[in-house]
N, C-alpha and C positions, 0 to 999 in steps of 0.2 A: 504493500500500500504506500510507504513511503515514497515509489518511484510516480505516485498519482499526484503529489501535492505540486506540480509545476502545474497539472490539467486543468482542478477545481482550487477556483476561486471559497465560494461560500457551502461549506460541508456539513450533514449532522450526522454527527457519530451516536452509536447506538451501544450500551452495555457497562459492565462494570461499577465500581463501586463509586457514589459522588462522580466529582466531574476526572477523573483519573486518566478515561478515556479522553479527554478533551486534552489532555495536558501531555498524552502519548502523541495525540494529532501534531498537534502545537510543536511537538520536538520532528514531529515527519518534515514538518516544511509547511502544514497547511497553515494561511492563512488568516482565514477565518472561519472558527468551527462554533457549532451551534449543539447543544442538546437536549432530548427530550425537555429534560427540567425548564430551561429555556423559554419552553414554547407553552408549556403548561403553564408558568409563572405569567407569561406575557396574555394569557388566556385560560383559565383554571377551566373553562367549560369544554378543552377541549379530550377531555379525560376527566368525564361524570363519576366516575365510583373510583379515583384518585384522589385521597388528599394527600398534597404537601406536606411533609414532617418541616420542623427548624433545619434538620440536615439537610435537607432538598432545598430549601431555600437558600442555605447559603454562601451552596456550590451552583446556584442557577444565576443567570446575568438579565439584567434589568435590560429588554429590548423592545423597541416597537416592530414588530416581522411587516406592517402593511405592504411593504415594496419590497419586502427582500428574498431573493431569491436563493433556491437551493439548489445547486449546481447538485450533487450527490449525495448518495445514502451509504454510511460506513457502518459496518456490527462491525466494532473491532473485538469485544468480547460478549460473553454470554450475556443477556437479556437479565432484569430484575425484575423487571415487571412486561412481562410477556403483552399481556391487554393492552395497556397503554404504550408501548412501544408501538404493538402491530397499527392501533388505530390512529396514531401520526404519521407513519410508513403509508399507511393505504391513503390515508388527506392526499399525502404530497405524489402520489403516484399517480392520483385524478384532479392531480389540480392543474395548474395554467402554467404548467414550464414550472411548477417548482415552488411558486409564488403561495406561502402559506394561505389559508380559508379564501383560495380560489376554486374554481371547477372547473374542470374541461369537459367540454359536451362531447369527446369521445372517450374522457376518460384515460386515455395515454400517452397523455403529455408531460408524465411527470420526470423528474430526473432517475437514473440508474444506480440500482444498489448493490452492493458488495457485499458481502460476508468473506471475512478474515479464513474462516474455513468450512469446513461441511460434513463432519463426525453428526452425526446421528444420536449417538448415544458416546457417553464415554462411561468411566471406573473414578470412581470417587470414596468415599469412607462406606458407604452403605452397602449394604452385601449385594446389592444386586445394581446394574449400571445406571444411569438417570441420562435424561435427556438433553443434549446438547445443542450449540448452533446450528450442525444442520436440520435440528427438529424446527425448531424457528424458522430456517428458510422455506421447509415444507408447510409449513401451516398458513405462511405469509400468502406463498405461492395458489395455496389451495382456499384462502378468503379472497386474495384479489378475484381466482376464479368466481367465484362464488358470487363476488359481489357486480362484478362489471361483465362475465360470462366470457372474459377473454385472458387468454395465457400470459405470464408472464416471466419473462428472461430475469432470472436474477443471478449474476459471476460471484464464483467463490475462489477465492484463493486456497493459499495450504494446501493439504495433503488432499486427494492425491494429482492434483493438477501438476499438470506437465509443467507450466509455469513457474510454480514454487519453487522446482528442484533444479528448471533454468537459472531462476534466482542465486538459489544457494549455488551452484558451479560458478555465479558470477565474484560471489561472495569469497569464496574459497580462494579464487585466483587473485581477487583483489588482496587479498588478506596475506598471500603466499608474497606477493611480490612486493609488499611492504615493510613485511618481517623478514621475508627471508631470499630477496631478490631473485625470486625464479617467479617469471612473466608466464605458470598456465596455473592450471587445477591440477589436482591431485590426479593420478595415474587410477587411486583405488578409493573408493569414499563407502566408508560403512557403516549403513543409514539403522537406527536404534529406533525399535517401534513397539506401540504392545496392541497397534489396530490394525488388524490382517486389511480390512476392507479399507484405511487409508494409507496408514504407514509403507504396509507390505506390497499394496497392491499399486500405490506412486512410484515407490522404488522399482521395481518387477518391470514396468510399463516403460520406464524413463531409462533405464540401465537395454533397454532395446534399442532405441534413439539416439544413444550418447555415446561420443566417443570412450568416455572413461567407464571404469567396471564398476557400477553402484552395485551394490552388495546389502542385501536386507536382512538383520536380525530380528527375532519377533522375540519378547521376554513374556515371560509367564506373572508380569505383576499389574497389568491391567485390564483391559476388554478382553481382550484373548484368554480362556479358560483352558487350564490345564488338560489333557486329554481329550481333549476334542480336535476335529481334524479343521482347521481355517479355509477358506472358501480362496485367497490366497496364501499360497506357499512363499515361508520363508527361504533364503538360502541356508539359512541355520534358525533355531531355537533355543535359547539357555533362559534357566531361573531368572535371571535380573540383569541390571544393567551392568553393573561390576562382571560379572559373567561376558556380558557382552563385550566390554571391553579387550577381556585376557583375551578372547575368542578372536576378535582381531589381529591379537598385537603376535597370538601363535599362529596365525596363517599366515603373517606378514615373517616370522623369525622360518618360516617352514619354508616360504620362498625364498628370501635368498639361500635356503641351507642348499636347495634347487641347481639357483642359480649358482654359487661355487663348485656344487659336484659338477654343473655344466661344461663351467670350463676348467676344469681339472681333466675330465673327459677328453674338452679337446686339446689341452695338452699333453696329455699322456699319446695322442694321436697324430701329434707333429712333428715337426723333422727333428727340432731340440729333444725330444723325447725318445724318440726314436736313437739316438749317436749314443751307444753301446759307452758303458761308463766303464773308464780307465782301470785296466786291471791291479791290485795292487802286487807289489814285490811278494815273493814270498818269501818265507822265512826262512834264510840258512841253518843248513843241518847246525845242529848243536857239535862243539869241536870234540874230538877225542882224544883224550890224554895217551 
Protein backbone atom coordinates (compact mmCIF):
# COMPACT_ATOMS: atom_id res chain seq x y z
CA UNK A 1 0.00 0.00 0.00
CA UNK A 2 2.63 2.26 0.69
CA UNK A 3 3.69 2.21 -3.13
CA UNK A 4 -0.27 3.91 -3.53
CA UNK A 5 0.38 7.03 -1.57
CA UNK A 6 1.94 9.12 -4.62
CA UNK A 7 -1.94 7.98 -6.47
CA UNK A 8 -4.47 9.08 -3.80
CA UNK A 9 -4.63 12.35 -2.69
CA UNK A 10 -7.74 12.07 0.06
CA UNK A 11 -7.87 8.33 1.69
CA UNK A 12 -10.19 6.47 4.41
CA UNK A 13 -8.54 3.91 6.14
CA UNK A 14 -10.47 1.31 7.76
CA UNK A 15 -9.53 -0.91 11.06
CA UNK A 16 -7.45 -1.01 14.03
CA UNK A 17 -7.33 0.36 17.25
CA UNK A 18 -8.19 4.46 17.73
CA UNK A 19 -6.78 6.25 14.86
CA UNK A 20 -3.39 3.83 14.78
CA UNK A 21 -4.30 3.11 11.25
CA UNK A 22 -4.28 6.69 10.28
CA UNK A 23 -0.91 7.32 11.74
CA UNK A 24 0.48 3.84 9.79
CA UNK A 25 -1.16 5.83 6.58
CA UNK A 26 0.55 9.09 7.46
CA UNK A 27 4.00 7.27 7.64
CA UNK A 28 3.04 5.43 3.92
CA UNK A 29 3.21 8.91 2.36
CA UNK A 30 -0.60 9.44 2.29
CA UNK A 31 -1.44 12.79 2.60
CA UNK A 32 -4.56 13.14 3.70
CA UNK A 33 -6.32 10.21 5.48
CA UNK A 34 -9.76 10.34 6.99
CA UNK A 35 -11.44 7.77 9.38
CA UNK A 36 -14.47 6.17 10.07
CA UNK A 37 -14.49 8.18 13.44
CA UNK A 38 -14.07 11.17 11.20
CA UNK A 39 -17.20 10.95 9.54
CA UNK A 40 -19.31 9.78 12.28
CA UNK A 41 -18.13 12.75 14.41
CA UNK A 42 -18.74 15.09 11.57
CA UNK A 43 -22.35 13.35 11.39
CA UNK A 44 -23.23 10.86 14.35
CA UNK A 45 -26.48 9.88 12.01
CA UNK A 46 -24.59 8.22 9.97
CA UNK A 47 -24.04 5.07 12.02
CA UNK A 48 -27.66 4.99 14.02
CA UNK A 49 -26.87 2.10 16.63
CA UNK A 50 -23.17 3.71 17.19
CA UNK A 51 -22.33 5.80 19.80
CA UNK A 52 -19.18 7.42 20.21
CA UNK A 53 -17.19 6.58 23.48
CA UNK A 54 -14.57 9.64 24.82
CA UNK A 55 -11.84 7.30 23.16
CA UNK A 56 -13.41 7.65 19.76
CA UNK A 57 -13.62 11.18 20.00
CA UNK A 58 -10.49 11.95 20.70
CA UNK A 59 -8.69 10.12 18.12
CA UNK A 60 -11.43 11.56 15.44
CA UNK A 61 -10.78 15.07 13.66
CA UNK A 62 -13.04 17.94 13.73
CA UNK A 63 -14.05 18.10 9.67
CA UNK A 64 -16.67 19.45 7.45
CA UNK A 65 -16.78 16.25 4.44
CA UNK A 66 -19.42 18.73 2.32
CA UNK A 67 -17.00 18.92 -0.77
CA UNK A 68 -14.60 16.54 0.09
CA UNK A 69 -13.75 13.88 -1.71
CA UNK A 70 -12.49 10.30 -1.27
CA UNK A 71 -10.14 9.24 -3.68
CA UNK A 72 -9.94 5.54 -1.99
CA UNK A 73 -10.84 2.84 0.43
CA UNK A 74 -7.88 1.22 2.74
CA UNK A 75 -8.75 -1.92 5.49
CA UNK A 76 -5.35 -1.62 6.50
CA UNK A 77 -6.21 -3.87 9.44
CA UNK A 78 -9.13 -5.80 10.94
CA UNK A 79 -12.45 -4.10 11.29
CA UNK A 80 -13.86 -3.17 15.11
CA UNK A 81 -16.88 -2.56 14.36
CA UNK A 82 -17.95 -4.41 11.23
CA UNK A 83 -21.66 -2.47 10.93
CA UNK A 84 -20.56 0.76 10.97
CA UNK A 85 -17.51 0.35 8.85
CA UNK A 86 -19.50 -1.78 6.15
CA UNK A 87 -22.20 1.17 6.17
CA UNK A 88 -19.62 4.14 5.36
CA UNK A 89 -17.96 1.68 2.76
CA UNK A 90 -21.28 1.18 0.97
CA UNK A 91 -22.33 5.48 1.29
CA UNK A 92 -19.12 6.04 -0.42
CA UNK A 93 -19.30 3.30 -3.10
CA UNK A 94 -22.86 4.80 -4.26
CA UNK A 95 -22.02 8.04 -3.94
CA UNK A 96 -20.88 10.81 -6.56
CA UNK A 97 -17.03 10.15 -7.06
CA UNK A 98 -16.56 9.69 -3.49
CA UNK A 99 -18.04 12.88 -2.22
CA UNK A 100 -19.52 11.93 1.30
CA UNK A 101 -23.84 11.90 1.71
CA UNK A 102 -23.83 12.20 -2.17
CA UNK A 103 -25.76 9.54 -4.41
CA UNK A 104 -25.15 8.35 -7.65
CA UNK A 105 -28.08 7.29 -9.72
CA UNK A 106 -26.15 4.30 -10.88
CA UNK A 107 -24.63 3.73 -7.87
CA UNK A 108 -20.92 3.11 -9.18
CA UNK A 109 -19.23 5.94 -8.97
CA UNK A 110 -17.69 5.42 -5.93
CA UNK A 111 -13.80 5.37 -5.31
CA UNK A 112 -11.84 1.79 -5.17
CA UNK A 113 -11.17 -0.31 -2.03
CA UNK A 114 -8.25 -2.28 -0.90
CA UNK A 115 -7.91 -4.74 1.73
CA UNK A 116 -4.33 -5.16 3.02
CA UNK A 117 -5.05 -8.87 2.73
CA UNK A 118 -7.69 -11.69 2.23
CA UNK A 119 -7.25 -14.67 5.07
CA UNK A 120 -10.70 -15.74 5.76
CA UNK A 121 -10.21 -16.96 8.90
CA UNK A 122 -7.00 -16.99 10.95
CA UNK A 123 -5.72 -18.79 14.63
CA UNK A 124 -5.93 -16.47 17.53
CA UNK A 125 -6.09 -17.51 21.53
CA UNK A 126 -9.42 -19.23 21.03
CA UNK A 127 -9.54 -22.92 20.23
CA UNK A 128 -11.05 -22.80 17.20
CA UNK A 129 -10.10 -19.94 14.30
CA UNK A 130 -12.31 -16.52 14.10
CA UNK A 131 -12.99 -14.43 11.23
CA UNK A 132 -10.74 -12.34 9.48
CA UNK A 133 -10.36 -9.42 6.69
CA UNK A 134 -11.17 -11.49 4.04
CA UNK A 135 -14.53 -12.22 5.92
CA UNK A 136 -15.08 -8.56 5.67
CA UNK A 137 -14.33 -8.27 2.02
CA UNK A 138 -16.81 -11.16 1.44
CA UNK A 139 -19.70 -9.63 3.36
CA UNK A 140 -18.90 -6.11 1.86
CA UNK A 141 -18.98 -7.62 -1.53
CA UNK A 142 -22.19 -9.69 -0.91
CA UNK A 143 -24.28 -6.36 0.69
CA UNK A 144 -23.08 -4.15 -2.12
CA UNK A 145 -24.61 -7.03 -4.11
CA UNK A 146 -27.50 -7.15 -2.26
CA UNK A 147 -28.18 -3.70 -2.04
CA UNK A 148 -27.53 -2.19 -5.65
CA UNK A 149 -27.98 -5.95 -7.50
CA UNK A 150 -24.47 -5.33 -9.17
CA UNK A 151 -20.83 -6.84 -8.60
CA UNK A 152 -18.29 -5.43 -7.03
CA UNK A 153 -14.25 -5.51 -7.72
CA UNK A 154 -12.63 -5.16 -4.44
CA UNK A 155 -8.18 -5.67 -4.78
CA UNK A 156 -6.44 -7.31 -1.94
CA UNK A 157 -3.10 -7.21 -1.30
CA UNK A 158 -0.92 -9.82 0.89
CA UNK A 159 -0.97 -13.30 0.63
CA UNK A 160 -1.48 -14.91 -1.80
CA UNK A 161 -1.21 -12.33 -4.47
CA UNK A 162 1.31 -12.45 -6.82
CA UNK A 163 1.90 -8.81 -6.14
CA UNK A 164 2.83 -9.16 -2.41
CA UNK A 165 5.73 -11.46 -3.13
CA UNK A 166 6.75 -9.11 -6.29
CA UNK A 167 6.97 -6.65 -3.52
CA UNK A 168 8.85 -8.48 -1.18
CA UNK A 169 11.65 -9.66 -4.07
CA UNK A 170 11.65 -5.80 -4.47
CA UNK A 171 12.25 -5.42 -0.97
CA UNK A 172 14.87 -8.11 -0.52
CA UNK A 173 17.09 -6.73 -3.39
CA UNK A 174 16.71 -3.23 -2.08
CA UNK A 175 17.76 -4.25 1.26
CA UNK A 176 20.74 -6.69 -0.09
CA UNK A 177 22.34 -3.91 -1.99
CA UNK A 178 22.36 -1.51 0.88
CA UNK A 179 23.72 -3.73 3.40
CA UNK A 180 25.43 -5.73 1.66
CA UNK A 181 26.39 -4.21 -1.94
CA UNK A 182 25.01 -7.18 -4.11
CA UNK A 183 22.46 -5.35 -6.65
CA UNK A 184 19.64 -8.79 -6.95
CA UNK A 185 17.45 -10.96 -4.48
CA UNK A 186 18.27 -13.77 -2.85
CA UNK A 187 19.02 -16.97 -5.16
CA UNK A 188 16.64 -18.97 -2.40
CA UNK A 189 13.83 -17.11 -0.20
CA UNK A 190 12.10 -19.31 2.47
CA UNK A 191 8.79 -18.09 2.87
CA UNK A 192 7.30 -19.16 6.81
CA UNK A 193 3.59 -19.73 6.93
CA UNK A 194 0.86 -21.40 9.16
CA UNK A 195 -2.17 -20.75 6.10
CA UNK A 196 -1.89 -23.44 3.57
CA UNK A 197 -4.69 -21.47 1.51
CA UNK A 198 -2.55 -18.05 1.61
CA UNK A 199 0.87 -18.45 2.91
CA UNK A 200 1.54 -21.90 1.05
CA UNK A 201 -0.50 -21.41 -1.80
CA UNK A 202 1.29 -17.56 -2.75
CA UNK A 203 4.47 -19.11 -2.21
CA UNK A 204 3.65 -22.40 -4.47
CA UNK A 205 2.19 -20.15 -7.39
CA UNK A 206 4.96 -17.39 -7.31
CA UNK A 207 8.09 -19.80 -6.91
CA UNK A 208 6.56 -20.90 -10.77
CA UNK A 209 6.99 -17.37 -12.07
CA UNK A 210 10.02 -16.24 -10.45
CA UNK A 211 13.24 -16.43 -11.22
CA UNK A 212 14.43 -17.38 -7.63
CA UNK A 213 13.45 -20.75 -5.79
CA UNK A 214 10.79 -19.46 -3.11
CA UNK A 215 10.53 -22.35 -0.91
CA UNK A 216 7.25 -22.70 1.57
CA UNK A 217 7.36 -23.83 5.14
CA UNK A 218 3.99 -24.59 6.78
CA UNK A 219 4.28 -24.61 10.93
CA UNK A 220 1.94 -26.50 12.83
CA UNK A 221 1.17 -23.29 15.31
CA UNK A 222 -1.72 -21.62 13.58
CA UNK A 223 -4.63 -22.28 10.89
CA UNK A 224 -3.05 -25.27 9.66
CA UNK A 225 -4.10 -28.31 12.12
CA UNK A 226 -1.88 -30.98 12.85
CA UNK A 227 -2.65 -34.13 10.85
CA UNK A 228 -4.63 -33.08 8.44
CA UNK A 229 -3.61 -33.03 4.95
CA UNK A 230 -3.73 -28.93 3.49
CA UNK A 231 -5.48 -28.25 0.21
CA UNK A 232 -1.84 -26.67 -0.58
CA UNK A 233 1.39 -28.56 -0.04
CA UNK A 234 4.14 -27.24 1.71
CA UNK A 235 7.73 -27.99 0.49
CA UNK A 236 8.24 -28.86 4.16
CA UNK A 237 6.32 -28.98 7.49
CA UNK A 238 7.95 -28.44 11.03
CA UNK A 239 6.30 -27.73 14.78
CA UNK A 240 7.09 -23.93 14.76
CA UNK A 241 8.90 -21.33 13.51
CA UNK A 242 12.21 -21.82 15.39
CA UNK A 243 12.00 -25.32 13.54
CA UNK A 244 11.44 -23.60 10.48
CA UNK A 245 14.34 -21.72 10.71
CA UNK A 246 17.02 -24.70 11.48
CA UNK A 247 15.18 -26.35 8.58
CA UNK A 248 16.42 -23.61 6.26
CA UNK A 249 19.61 -22.99 7.51
CA UNK A 250 20.34 -27.26 7.15
CA UNK A 251 19.32 -27.23 3.54
CA UNK A 252 21.32 -24.35 2.89
CA UNK A 253 24.67 -26.08 5.16
CA UNK A 254 23.48 -29.44 2.87
CA UNK A 255 24.06 -27.46 -0.23
CA UNK A 256 27.17 -26.22 -0.26
CA UNK A 257 28.39 -29.62 1.48
CA UNK A 258 26.99 -30.58 -2.46
CA UNK A 259 28.42 -28.06 -3.83
CA UNK A 260 32.25 -28.85 -2.41
CA UNK A 261 31.84 -32.73 -3.06
CA UNK A 262 31.06 -31.17 -6.67
CA UNK A 263 34.01 -29.86 -7.20
CA UNK A 264 36.26 -32.12 -5.56
CA UNK A 265 34.72 -34.40 -8.07
CA UNK A 266 35.98 -32.45 -10.75
CA UNK A 267 39.18 -32.20 -9.49
CA UNK A 268 39.81 -35.46 -8.69
CA UNK A 269 38.88 -35.63 -12.67
CA UNK A 270 41.42 -33.33 -14.18
CA UNK A 271 44.69 -33.37 -15.41
CA UNK A 272 46.20 -31.89 -11.89
CA UNK A 273 44.67 -34.92 -10.50
CA UNK A 274 45.31 -37.04 -12.74
CA UNK A 275 49.93 -36.46 -12.67
CA UNK A 276 50.75 -39.73 -10.60
CA UNK A 277 52.25 -38.35 -7.36
CA UNK A 278 56.03 -38.40 -6.98
CA UNK A 279 57.25 -41.64 -5.77
CA UNK A 280 59.14 -41.58 -2.41
CA UNK A 281 62.99 -42.96 -2.00
CA UNK A 282 62.88 -45.97 -0.30
CA UNK A 283 64.44 -46.85 2.42
CA UNK A 284 68.10 -48.37 2.42
CA UNK A 285 68.63 -51.71 3.70
CA UNK A 286 69.79 -51.36 7.38
CA UNK A 287 73.98 -51.77 7.23
CA UNK A 288 75.43 -54.95 8.43
CA UNK A 289 78.10 -55.19 10.90
Amino acid sequence: MKEMASKYNTVLVIGGEGDKCRQVAEGYGFKDVVTPGDIIKYNPDTTPFRTMTEDDLKHSRERDFKDVKIEAIFVFADSRDWAGDQQIILDLLMSKGGVVGTRSETLDEGPPVFFSHNDVIWSASHEHTRLGMGALRVSLEAMYKAVTGKDLETVAFGKPQIGTFQFATRLLQHWRKYTHGIDAPPETIYFVGDTPESDIRGTNEFNKVTEQNWYSILVETGVYQHGTTPRFEPKATVPNVLDAVMHGIERERQKQVREILGVTQKLEGSAISDTPNPSRPSTPPALKN
